[in-house]
C-alpha positions as CSV (number, residue, x, y, z in Angstrom):
1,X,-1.8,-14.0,11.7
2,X,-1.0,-10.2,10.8
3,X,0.3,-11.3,7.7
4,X,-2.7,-13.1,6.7
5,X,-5.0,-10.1,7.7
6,X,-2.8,-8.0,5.7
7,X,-3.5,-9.7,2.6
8,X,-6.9,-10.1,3.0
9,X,-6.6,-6.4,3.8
10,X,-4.8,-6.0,0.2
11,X,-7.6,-7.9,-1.5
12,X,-10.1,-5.8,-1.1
13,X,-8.2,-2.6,-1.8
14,X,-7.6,-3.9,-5.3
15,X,-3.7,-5.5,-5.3
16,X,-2.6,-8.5,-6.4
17,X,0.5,-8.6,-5.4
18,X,2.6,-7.4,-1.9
19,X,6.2,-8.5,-1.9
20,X,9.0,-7.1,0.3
21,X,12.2,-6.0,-1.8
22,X,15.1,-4.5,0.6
23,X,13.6,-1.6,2.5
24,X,10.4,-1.4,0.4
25,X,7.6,-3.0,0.6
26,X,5.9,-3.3,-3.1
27,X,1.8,-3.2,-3.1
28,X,0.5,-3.8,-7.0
29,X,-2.7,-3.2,-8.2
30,X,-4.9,-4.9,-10.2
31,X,-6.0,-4.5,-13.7
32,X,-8.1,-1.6,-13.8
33,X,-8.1,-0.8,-9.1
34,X,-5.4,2.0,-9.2
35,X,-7.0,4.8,-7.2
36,X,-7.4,8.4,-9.1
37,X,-4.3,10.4,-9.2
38,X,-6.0,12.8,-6.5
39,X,-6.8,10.2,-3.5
40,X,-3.2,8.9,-4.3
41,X,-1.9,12.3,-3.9
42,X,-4.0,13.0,-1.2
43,X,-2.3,9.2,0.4
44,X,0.9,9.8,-0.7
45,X,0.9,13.0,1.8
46,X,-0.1,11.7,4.4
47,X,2.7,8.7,4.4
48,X,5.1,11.7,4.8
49,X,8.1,10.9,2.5
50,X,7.3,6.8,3.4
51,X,5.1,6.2,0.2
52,X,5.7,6.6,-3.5
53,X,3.8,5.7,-6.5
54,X,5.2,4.3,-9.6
55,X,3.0,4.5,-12.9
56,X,3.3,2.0,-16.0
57,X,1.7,-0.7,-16.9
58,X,1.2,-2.0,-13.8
59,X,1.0,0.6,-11.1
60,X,1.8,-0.1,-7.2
61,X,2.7,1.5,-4.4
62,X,5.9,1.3,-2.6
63,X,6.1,1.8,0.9
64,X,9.8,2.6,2.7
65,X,10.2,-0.2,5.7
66,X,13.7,0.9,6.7
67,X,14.4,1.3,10.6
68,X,11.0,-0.8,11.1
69,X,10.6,-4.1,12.6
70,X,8.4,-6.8,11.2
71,X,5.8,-6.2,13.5
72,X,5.9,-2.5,12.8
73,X,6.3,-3.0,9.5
74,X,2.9,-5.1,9.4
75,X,1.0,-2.7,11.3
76,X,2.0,0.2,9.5
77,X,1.0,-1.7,6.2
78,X,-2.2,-2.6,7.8
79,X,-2.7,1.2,8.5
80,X,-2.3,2.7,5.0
81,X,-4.0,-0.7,3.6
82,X,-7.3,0.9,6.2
83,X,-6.7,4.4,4.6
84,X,-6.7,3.1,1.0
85,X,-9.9,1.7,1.9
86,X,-11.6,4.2,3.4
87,X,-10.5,6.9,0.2
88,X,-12.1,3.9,-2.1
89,X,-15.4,4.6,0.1
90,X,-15.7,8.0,-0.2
């Protein structure tokens, strides 16, 4: 169920794509839905070390899962899914 919130979640904040890769968890936008460099700044701070962004020709975010369980994992996801959308508001 949290899995299916968390894409829906994903959706709307503009990716198309979350995929787990080792300890990461890999968010990609969509064409054209990256946030502006100061709101992913502004996000990357507040992850603490936990988030990066990577730039190119498709940007995404990569989120650091290590020493989390799955439930963790999708809760903290869901978390920094809530504060991408909230920046997108204004």
């Amino acid at each position: 169920m949290k899995i299916v919130l968390v894409r829906k979640l994903a959706a709307k904040c503009g990716f198309s794509i979350i995929k787990q890769k080792d300890d990461m968890v890999l968010l990609y936008f969509r064409e054209q839905a990256a946030l502006p460099l100061p709101l992913l700044s502004e996000l990357v701070h507040q992850e603490k070390g936990r988030l990066m962004f990577s730039a190119g020709k498709t940007p995404y975010l990569s989120y650091r899962i290590k020493g989390l369980s799955q439930s963790e994992m999708l809760d903290n996801i869901k978390i920094l899914l809530q504060r991408v959308q909230k920046l997108q508001s204004g």
